[in-house]
C-alpha positions in Angstrom: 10.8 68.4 -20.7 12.0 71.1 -22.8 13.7 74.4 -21.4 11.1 76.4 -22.5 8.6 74.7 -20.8 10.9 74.6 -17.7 11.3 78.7 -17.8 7.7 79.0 -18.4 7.2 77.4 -15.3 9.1 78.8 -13.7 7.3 82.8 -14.6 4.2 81.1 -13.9 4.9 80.1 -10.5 6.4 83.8 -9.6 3.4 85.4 -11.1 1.0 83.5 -9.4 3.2 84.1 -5.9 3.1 87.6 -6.6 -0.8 87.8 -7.2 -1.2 85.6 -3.9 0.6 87.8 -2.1 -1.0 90.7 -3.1 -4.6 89.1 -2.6 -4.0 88.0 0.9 -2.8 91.7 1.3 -5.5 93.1 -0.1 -7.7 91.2 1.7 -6.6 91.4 5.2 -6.8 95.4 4.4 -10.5 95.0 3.7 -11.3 93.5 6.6 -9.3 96.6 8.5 -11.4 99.0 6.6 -14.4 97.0 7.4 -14.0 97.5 10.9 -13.2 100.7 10.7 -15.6 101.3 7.9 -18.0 103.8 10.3 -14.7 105.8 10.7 -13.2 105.8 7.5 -15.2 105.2 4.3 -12.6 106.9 2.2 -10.3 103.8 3.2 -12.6 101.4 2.5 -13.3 102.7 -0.8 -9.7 102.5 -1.3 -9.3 99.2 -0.5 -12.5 97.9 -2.4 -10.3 99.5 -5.4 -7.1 97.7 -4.5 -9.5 94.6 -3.6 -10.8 95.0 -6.9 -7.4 95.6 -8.6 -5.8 92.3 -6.7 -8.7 89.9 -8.4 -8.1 91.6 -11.8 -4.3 90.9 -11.3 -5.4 87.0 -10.0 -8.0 86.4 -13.3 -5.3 88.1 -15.4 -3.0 85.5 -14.0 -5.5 82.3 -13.9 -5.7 82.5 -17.7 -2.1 82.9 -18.3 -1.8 79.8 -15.5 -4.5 77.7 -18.3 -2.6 78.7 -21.5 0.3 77.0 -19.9 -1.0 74.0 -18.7 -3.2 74.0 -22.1 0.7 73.8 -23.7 2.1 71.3 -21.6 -1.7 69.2 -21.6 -0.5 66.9 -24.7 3.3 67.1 -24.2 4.5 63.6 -22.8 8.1 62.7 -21.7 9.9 59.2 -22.1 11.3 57.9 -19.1 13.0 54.5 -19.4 11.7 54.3 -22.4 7.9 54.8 -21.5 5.6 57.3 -22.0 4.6 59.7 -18.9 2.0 62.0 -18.7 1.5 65.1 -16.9 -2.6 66.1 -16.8 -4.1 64.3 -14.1 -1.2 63.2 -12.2 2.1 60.2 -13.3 0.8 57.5 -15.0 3.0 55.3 -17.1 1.2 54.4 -19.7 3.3 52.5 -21.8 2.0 49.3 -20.5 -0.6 50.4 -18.3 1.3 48.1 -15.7 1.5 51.5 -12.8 -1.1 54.5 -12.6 -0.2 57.3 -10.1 -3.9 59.6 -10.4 -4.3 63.0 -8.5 -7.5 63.9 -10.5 -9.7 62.2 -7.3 -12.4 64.6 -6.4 -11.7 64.0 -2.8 -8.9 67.0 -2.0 -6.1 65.7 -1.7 -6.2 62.4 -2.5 -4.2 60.2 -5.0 -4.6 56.8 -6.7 -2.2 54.1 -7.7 -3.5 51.5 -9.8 -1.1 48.6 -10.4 -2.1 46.5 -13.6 -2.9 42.3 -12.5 -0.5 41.2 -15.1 2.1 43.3 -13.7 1.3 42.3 -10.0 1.5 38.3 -11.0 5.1 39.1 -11.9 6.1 40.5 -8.4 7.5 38.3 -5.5 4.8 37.8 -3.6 7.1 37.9 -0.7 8.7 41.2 -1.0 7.5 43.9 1.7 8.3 46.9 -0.9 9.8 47.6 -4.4 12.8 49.1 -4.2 13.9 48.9 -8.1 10.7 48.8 -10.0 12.3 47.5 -13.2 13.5 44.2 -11.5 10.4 43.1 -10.0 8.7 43.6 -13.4 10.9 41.3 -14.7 10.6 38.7 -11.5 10.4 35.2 -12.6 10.7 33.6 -9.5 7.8 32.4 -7.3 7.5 29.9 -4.7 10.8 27.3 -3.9 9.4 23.8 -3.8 11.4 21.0 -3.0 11.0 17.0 -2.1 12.7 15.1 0.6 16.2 14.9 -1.6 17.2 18.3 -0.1 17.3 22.6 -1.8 19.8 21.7 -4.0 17.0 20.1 -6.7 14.5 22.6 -5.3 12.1 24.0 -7.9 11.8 27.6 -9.1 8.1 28.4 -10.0 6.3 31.3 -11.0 2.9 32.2 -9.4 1.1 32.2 -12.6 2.5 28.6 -13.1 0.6 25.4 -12.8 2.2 22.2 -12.0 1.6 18.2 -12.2 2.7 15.4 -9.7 4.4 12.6 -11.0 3.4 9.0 -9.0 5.0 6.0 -9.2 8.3 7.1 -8.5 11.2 4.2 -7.5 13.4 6.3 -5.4 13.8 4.0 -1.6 15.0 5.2 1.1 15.3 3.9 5.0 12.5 4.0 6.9 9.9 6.4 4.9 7.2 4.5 2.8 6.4 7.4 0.9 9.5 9.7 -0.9 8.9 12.9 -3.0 11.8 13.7 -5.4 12.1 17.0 -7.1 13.0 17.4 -10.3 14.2 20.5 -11.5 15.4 19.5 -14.9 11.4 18.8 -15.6 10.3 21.0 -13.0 7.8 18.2 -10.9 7.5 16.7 -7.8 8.0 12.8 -8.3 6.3 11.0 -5.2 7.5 7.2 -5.1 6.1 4.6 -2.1 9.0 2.4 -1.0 9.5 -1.0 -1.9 9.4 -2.3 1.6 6.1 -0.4 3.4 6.7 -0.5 7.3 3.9 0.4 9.6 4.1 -0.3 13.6 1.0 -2.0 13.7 -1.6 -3.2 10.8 -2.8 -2.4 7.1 -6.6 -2.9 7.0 -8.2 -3.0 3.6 -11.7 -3.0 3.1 -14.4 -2.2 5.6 -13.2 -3.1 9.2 -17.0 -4.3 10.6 -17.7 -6.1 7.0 -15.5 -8.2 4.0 -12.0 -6.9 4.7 -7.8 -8.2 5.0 -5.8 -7.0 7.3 -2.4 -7.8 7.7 -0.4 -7.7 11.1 2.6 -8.0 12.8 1.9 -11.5 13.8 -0.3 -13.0 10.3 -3.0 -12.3 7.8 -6.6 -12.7 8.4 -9.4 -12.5 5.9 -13.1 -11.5 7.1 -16.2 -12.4 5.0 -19.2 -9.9 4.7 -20.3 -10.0 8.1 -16.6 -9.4 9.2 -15.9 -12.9 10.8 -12.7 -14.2 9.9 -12.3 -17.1 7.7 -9.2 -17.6 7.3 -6.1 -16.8 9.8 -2.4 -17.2 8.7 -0.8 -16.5 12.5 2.7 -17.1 13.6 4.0 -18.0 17.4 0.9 -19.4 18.0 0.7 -21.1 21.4 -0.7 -25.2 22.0 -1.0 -27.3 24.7 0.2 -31.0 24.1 0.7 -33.7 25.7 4.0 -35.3 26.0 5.1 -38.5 28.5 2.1 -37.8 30.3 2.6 -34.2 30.8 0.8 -30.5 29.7 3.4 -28.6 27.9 2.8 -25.6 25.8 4.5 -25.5 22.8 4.8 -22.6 19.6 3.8 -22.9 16.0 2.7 -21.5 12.7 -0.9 -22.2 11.9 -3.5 -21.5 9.0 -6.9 -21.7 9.8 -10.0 -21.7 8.3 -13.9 -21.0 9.9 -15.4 -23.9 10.6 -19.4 -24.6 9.1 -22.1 -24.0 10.8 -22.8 -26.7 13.9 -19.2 -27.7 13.8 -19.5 -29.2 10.6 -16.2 -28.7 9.6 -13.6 -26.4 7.4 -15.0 -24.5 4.7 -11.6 -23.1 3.1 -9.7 -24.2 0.2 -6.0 -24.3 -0.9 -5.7 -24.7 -4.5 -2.2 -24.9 -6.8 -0.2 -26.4 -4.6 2.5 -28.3 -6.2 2.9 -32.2 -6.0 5.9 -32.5 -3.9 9.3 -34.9 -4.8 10.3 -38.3 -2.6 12.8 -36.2 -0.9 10.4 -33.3 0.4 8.7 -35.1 3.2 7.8 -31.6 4.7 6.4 -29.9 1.7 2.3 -30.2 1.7 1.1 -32.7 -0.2 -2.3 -32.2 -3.2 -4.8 -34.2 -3.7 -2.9 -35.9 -6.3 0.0 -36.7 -4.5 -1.9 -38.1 -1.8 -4.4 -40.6 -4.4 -0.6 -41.3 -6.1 0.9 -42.6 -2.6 -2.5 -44.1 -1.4 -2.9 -45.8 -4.6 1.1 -47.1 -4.3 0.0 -48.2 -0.8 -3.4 -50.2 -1.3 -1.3 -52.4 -4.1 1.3 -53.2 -1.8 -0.8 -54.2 0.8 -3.3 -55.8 -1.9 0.0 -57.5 -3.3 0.7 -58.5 0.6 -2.5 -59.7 1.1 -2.6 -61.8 -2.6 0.9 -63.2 -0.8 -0.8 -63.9 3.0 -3.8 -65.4 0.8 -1.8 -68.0 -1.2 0.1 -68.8 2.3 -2.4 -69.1 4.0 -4.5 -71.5 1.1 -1.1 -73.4 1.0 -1.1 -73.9 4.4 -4.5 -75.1 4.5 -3.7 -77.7 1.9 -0.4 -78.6 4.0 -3.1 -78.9 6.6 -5.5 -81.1 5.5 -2.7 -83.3 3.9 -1.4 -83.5 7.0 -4.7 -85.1 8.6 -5.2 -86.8 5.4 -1.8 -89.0 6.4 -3.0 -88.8 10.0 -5.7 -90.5 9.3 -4.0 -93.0 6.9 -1.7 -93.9 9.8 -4.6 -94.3 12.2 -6.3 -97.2 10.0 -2.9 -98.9 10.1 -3.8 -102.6 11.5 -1.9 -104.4 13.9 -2.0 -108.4 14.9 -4.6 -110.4 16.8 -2.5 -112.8 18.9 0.3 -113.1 20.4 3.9 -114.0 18.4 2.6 -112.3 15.0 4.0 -110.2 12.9 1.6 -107.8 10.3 2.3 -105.5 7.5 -0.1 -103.2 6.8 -1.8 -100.7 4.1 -4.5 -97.4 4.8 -5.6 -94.7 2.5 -6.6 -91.3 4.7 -8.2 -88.4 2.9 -9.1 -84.7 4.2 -11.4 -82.2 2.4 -9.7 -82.8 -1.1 -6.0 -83.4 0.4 -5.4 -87.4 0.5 -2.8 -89.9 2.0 -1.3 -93.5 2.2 0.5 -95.1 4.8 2.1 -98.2 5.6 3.1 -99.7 9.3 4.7 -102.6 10.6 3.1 -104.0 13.9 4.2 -107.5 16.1 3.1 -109.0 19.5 4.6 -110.5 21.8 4.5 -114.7 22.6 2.1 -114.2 25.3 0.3 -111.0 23.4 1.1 -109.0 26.5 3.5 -106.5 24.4 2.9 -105.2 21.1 4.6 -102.5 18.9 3.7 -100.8 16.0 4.8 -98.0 13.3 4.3 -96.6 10.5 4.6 -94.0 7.6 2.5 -91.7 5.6 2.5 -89.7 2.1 -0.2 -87.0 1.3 -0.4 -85.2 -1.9 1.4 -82.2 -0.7 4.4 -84.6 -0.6 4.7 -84.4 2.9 5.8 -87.1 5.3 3.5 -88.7 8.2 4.7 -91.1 10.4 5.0 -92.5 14.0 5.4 -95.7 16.5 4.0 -97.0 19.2 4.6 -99.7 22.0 2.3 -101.2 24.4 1.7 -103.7 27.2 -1.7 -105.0 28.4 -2.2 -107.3 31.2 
């Protein structure tokens, strides 16, 4: 604002004073006069004229009060660099960012307009503005940060729009879900922990239809109509029976629904590998099985070739042997007494045959005989045997 300016102000503002002054004087006189009016019409007449003289003195002074503000209407003054005008009120209208308006209609009023771009820049925390310049040029917003602590917080703007990064491998104790902030890249990295903990169960899939759930004590598996077919359960309890007596013992089961009417298992277990000699444990395929089943019915088809022959051999041994039985049997012996014989028999059995030979003598009176003899079958066994005997 220029001096001039300032010192017509200033003569402005004394005039005006002055022609205030004497209009409220002026005035308050011609409501005396008034009252006395019945009394005094020369002194109302005078004060009409000094009435009269007061409003010319005001109008004179309203114009001269126009012409300055019709100066001063266009004149605009730089204040940080900006450009402020003076008609209707402060308004910085460099930017448009802050409008101060005392044109309102309502007396008295004023209107501050505060641009939205200019607004978005201001801490939204901040109760007033104490420098105007630095909130303009606020960049800070909201302080985000993850479960790694402030130090790697994020500075964001309001304006600002920001993506989460999943899939994070960041583990920590206990937590199954960890968000890292990362301020060099200014995101949120939210990471699940390699080992999930939960005090109970994990159900996925619809709990009253086809759903797994897995549980601090197995897994089960339920079809469509939410029946479990198959149960993997540890510490499971069974009664046996051992010496006689009802124990219960603990053990690790996997079970699958039987069919309908008992009929049986209806589960599966595929891939299972065919286990080594030394893995007696392991479970064993189908394979493994039909491999040791197989290795089984030929030793015990071999043991029963070997039982076969044996036994055939011994039937042959068998009937040779009642082949020379017999052969022995038809052995002959003399007719009277002091005589001597040497005899000859051929025995024979269902295809096994014999021969035998025997010596036989009676006494003088033929009251004492004796008799042996000897056998060969074709099995190349031996027969033989003796006899003595007295008659009277």
């Amino acid at each position: 604002m220029t001096e001039e300016v300032k010192n017509t102000l200033k003569k402005v503002d004394l005039v005006s004073s002055k022609a205030q002054a004497t209009a409220d004087s002026a005035e308050r006189t011609a409501r005396s006069a008034k009252i006395t009016v019945d009394k005094a019409d020369g002194v109302a007449n005078k004060a009409k004229e000094i009435a009269q003289t007061a409003k010319e003195i005001v109008t004179k002074n309203a114009a001269s009060i126009q012409a300055v503000k019709d100066k001063i209407k266009n004149q605009t003054i730089k204040v940080n660099g900006k450009n402020v005008s003076l008609e209707k009120g402060l308004i910085l209208s460099g930017n448009g960012e802050v409008v101060i308006d005392t044109s309102s209609e309502k007396p008295g009023a004023i209107k501050v307009t505060l641009n939205k771009d200019f607004v978005n820049k201001v801490d939204a925390t901040a109760t007033k503005l104490a420098n105007l310049e630095k909130a303009q040029n606020e960049t800070k917003g909201f302080r985000i940060h993850g479960d790694n602590g402030l130090e790697n917080a994020l500075n964001t703007e309001l304006t600002a729009e920001y993506g989460v990064r999943i899939g994070g491998k960041k583990k920590n104790g206990h937590q199954n879900i960890y968000v890292t902030a990362d301020s060099k890249n200014n995101e949120l990295a939210i990471s699940l922990d390699a080992n999930v903990k939960v005090d109970e169960s994990i159900t996925a899939g619809d709990e009253h239809g086809q759903h797994t759930k897995i549980a601090k004590d197995g897994v089960t598996v339920a079809d469509n109509a939410g029946s479990t077919v198959i149960a993997i359960k540890s510490n499971q309890e069974r009664k046996v029976i051992r010496n006689g007596k009802a124990t219960i013992e603990r053990h690790n089961v996997i079970a699958f629904k039987e069919g309908p009417h008992g009929e049986g298992a209806t589960g599966e277990i595929t891939g299972i590998a065919t286990p080594t000699a030394d893995q007696i444990t392991h479970v064993a395929n189908v394979d493994y099985v039909n491999r040791t089943v197989s290795q089984g019915m030929q030793q015990v088809n071999h043991r029963i070739d070997n039982l076969s022959n044996t036994v055939s051999t011994m039937n042959k041994d068998l009937r040779a042997g009642i082949a020379g039985s017999t052969a022995i049997g038809f052995l002959q012996r003399p007719n009277s007494g002091g005589k001597s014989m040497i005899s000859a028999a051929l025995g024979g059995y269902r295809g096994q045959h014999a021969v035998a030979l025997g010596f036989a003598r009676t006494s003088e009176d033929n009251g004492i005989s004796f008799k042996a003899g000897i056998s060969l079958n074709t099995r190349n066994d031996f027969n033989y045997g003796t006899s003595i005997g007295y008659q009277w």
